[in-house]
N, C-alpha and C positions, 0 to 999 in steps of 0.2 A: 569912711569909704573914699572920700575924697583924694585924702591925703595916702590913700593905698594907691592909687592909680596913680600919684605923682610919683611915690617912689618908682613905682613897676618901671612908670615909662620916663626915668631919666638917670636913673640909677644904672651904671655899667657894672657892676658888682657882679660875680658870675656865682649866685646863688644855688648853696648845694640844697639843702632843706626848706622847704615850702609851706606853713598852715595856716590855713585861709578858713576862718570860721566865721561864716554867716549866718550861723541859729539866730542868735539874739538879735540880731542888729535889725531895727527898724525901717532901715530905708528900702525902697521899691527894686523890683524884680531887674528892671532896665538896670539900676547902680550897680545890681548884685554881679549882673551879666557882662556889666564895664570891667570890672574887676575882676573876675575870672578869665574873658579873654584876654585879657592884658597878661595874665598868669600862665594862659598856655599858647603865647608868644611863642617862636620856635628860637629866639634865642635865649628864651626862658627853658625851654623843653630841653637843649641839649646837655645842661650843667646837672639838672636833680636828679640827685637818689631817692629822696625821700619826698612823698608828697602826700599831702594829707589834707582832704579838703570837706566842712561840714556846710551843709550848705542847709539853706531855712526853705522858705514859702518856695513853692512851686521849685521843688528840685528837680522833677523830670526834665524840665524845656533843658536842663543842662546836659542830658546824658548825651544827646550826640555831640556835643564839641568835646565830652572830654572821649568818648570814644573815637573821635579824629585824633586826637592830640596825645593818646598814650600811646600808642604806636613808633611815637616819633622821638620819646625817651629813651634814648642812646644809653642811660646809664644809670634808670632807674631801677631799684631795689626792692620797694617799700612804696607801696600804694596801701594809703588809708581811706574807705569811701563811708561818708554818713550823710542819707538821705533824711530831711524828716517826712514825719511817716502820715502822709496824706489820707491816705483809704487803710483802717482798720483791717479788711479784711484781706490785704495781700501786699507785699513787698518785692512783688516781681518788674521788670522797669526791659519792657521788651525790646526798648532804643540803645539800653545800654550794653555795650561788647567789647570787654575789655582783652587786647590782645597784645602783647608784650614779649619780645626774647629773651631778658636780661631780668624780672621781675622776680624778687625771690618769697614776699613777702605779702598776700592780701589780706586787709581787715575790709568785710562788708558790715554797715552796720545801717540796719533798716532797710537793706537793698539786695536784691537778689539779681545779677546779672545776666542779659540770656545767653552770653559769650562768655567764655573764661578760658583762653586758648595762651598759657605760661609755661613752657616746656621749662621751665629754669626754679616756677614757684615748690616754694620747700613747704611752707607754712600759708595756711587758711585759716581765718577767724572769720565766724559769721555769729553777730551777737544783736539781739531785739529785734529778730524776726516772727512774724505773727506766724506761730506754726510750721517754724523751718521744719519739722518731717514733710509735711504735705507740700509746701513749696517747693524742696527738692524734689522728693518723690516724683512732684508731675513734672517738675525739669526731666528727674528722669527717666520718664516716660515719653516727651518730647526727644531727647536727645538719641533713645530707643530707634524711634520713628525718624528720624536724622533732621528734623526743623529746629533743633538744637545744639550747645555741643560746648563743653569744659570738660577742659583736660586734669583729669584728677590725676594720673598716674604717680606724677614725681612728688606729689605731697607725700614731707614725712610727718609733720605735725600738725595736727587740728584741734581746733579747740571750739566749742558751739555753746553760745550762752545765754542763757532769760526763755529758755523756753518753757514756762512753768507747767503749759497743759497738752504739752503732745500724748501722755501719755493715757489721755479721754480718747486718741482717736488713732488707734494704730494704724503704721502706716506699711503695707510689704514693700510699697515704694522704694521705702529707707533702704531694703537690703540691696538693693542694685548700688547704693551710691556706695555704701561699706567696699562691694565687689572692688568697686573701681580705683580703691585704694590699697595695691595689693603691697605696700612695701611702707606701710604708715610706721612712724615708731611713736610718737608720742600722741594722746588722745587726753583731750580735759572735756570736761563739762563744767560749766558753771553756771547755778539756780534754773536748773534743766532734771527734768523727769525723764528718767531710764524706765523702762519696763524690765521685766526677767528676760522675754520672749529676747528683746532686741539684745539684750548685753549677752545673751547665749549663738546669738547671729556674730556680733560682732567678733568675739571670742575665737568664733569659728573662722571668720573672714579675714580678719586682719593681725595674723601669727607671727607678726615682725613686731610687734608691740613691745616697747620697752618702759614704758610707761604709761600709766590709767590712773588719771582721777577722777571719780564718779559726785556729782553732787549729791542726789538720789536717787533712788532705786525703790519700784513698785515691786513690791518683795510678794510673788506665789506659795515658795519653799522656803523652809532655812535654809536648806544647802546651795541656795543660790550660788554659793563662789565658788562652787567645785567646778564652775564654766572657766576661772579664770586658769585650770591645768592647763587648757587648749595653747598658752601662751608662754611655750618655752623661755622665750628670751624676757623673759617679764623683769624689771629689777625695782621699778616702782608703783607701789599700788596704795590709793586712798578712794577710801569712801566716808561721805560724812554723815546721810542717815537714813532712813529706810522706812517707806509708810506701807500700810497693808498688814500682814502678819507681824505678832509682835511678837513670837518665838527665839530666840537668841541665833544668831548666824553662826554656824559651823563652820572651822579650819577645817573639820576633820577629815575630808577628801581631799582636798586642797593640794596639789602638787606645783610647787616651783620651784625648782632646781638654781635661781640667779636672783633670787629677791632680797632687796636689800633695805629697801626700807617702805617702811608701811605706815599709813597714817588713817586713823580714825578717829570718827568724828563720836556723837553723843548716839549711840545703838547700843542696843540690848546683844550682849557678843556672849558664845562660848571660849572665855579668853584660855581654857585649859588646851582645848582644842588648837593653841598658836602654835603647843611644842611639837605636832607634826610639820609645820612650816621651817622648814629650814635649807638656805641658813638668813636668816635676819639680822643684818648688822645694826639697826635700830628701830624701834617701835613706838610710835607715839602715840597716846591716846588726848583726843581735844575733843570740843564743841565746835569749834573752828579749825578747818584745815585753811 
């Protein structure tokens, strides 16, 4: 830690890229706190694209300085945030409000912002949140009520992951958030529980989709994937496995006119059922996508 605050503050180097990881590191709150203000210097603030900071014990006291000091990033890109995760029961962090013109890029990890005001962000990642449907959901709910407020509009790619048990507690919440992404193209999940209910919403909501990877899916019906017709412009689609019914998954409704390639994971398939799919320029069948 030490030797991080000698560089910060004598070093004239005009640093584009920034990762400052404090999980592991043993020393106290006050060192941690040396060396992060040192980091959002303002003539630290005006050179980064890229900044990516993981921070250990008592990560909140941090949020209002970095919610001062992203604002003041002239020419950053790429914001990565990982909080560790204090209270089990929620990853909401009400100090933090991150607001940026030029940000193309957020990864949340263990943290849920109450601001998120990036007219420029393309791409959102929020991954090891406890129950991100219901944290968003009541963002938005909050943001409904106007004591809230992130800009989801300009996201075209999202990607949401480790949420293993949202699908114990459905949330209608979720569908407000889908709404607010009306021009998404790309969608991942990863070691995250899809219901039918919600991948029949999304389906419906976000019809600019050019790509869906699903991890799993809480299967009602075989014909689950006759939801994925709703998605014209579809050109890639995986899913890796499916609990609930173990009936084999049907193509056979299935209409997409631009799909091009497909990946599945270890599931019980009607693989006869692909030859209404077309046209498929490759298909893979894995245990792992």
């Amino acid at each position: 830690m030490h030797a991080a605050v000698e560089i910060l503050a004598h070093s004239q180097r005009p640093y584009r890229k920034a990762h400052l990881d404090l999980q592991q590191t043993l020393v106290n709150s006050v060192q941690n706190y040396a060396v992060l203000c040192k980091l959002l210097e303002p003539r630290w603030l005006r050179s980064l694209t890229v900044l990516k900071l993981e921070l250990g014990r008592e990560s909140w006291m941090f949020a209002e300085d970095i919610s001062d000091a992203v604002p003041k990033m002239d020419c950053l890109l790429e914001l990565h945030l990982r909080f560790t995760e204090l209270d089990p029961g929620t990853n909401e962090c009400g100090t933090l409000k991150l607001t940026n013109a030029l940000l193309q890029r957020l990864v949340l990890n263990h943290v849920i912002p109450f601001v998120v005001d990036c007219p420029n962000m393309r791409k959102l990642d929020i991954a090891h949140c406890t129950d991100v449907d219901s944290t968003i959901g009541v963002l938005g709910m909050a943001q409904r009520v106007g004591s809230s407020w992130w800009r989801l509009e300009p996201v075209k790619e999202l990607c949401l992951a480790d949420d293993l048990n949202s699908f114990f507690r459905p949330n209608v919440s979720m569908e407000w958030f889908y709404q607010q992404i009306p021009y998404l193209r790309k969608l991942h999940f990863n070691d995250y529980t899809l219901t039918e209910t919600m991948l029949r919403f999304i389906c419906g909501s976000c019809v600019q989709l050019e790509e869906l990877i699903l991890s799993t899916v809480l299967v009602d019906t075989p014909n689950v994937l006759c939801h994925l017709s709703k998605l014209p412009r579809l050109r890639k689609f995986g899913i890796c496995e499916i609990i609930g019914r173990r009936e084999p998954l049907t193509f056979a409704s299935v209409r997409l006119p631009k799909l091009e390639e497909l990946l599945l994971g270890r599931l019980p398939l009607d693989w006869q059922s692909l030859a209404s799919v077309q046209p498929i320029s490759g298909a893979t069948g894995s245990a792992n996508m």
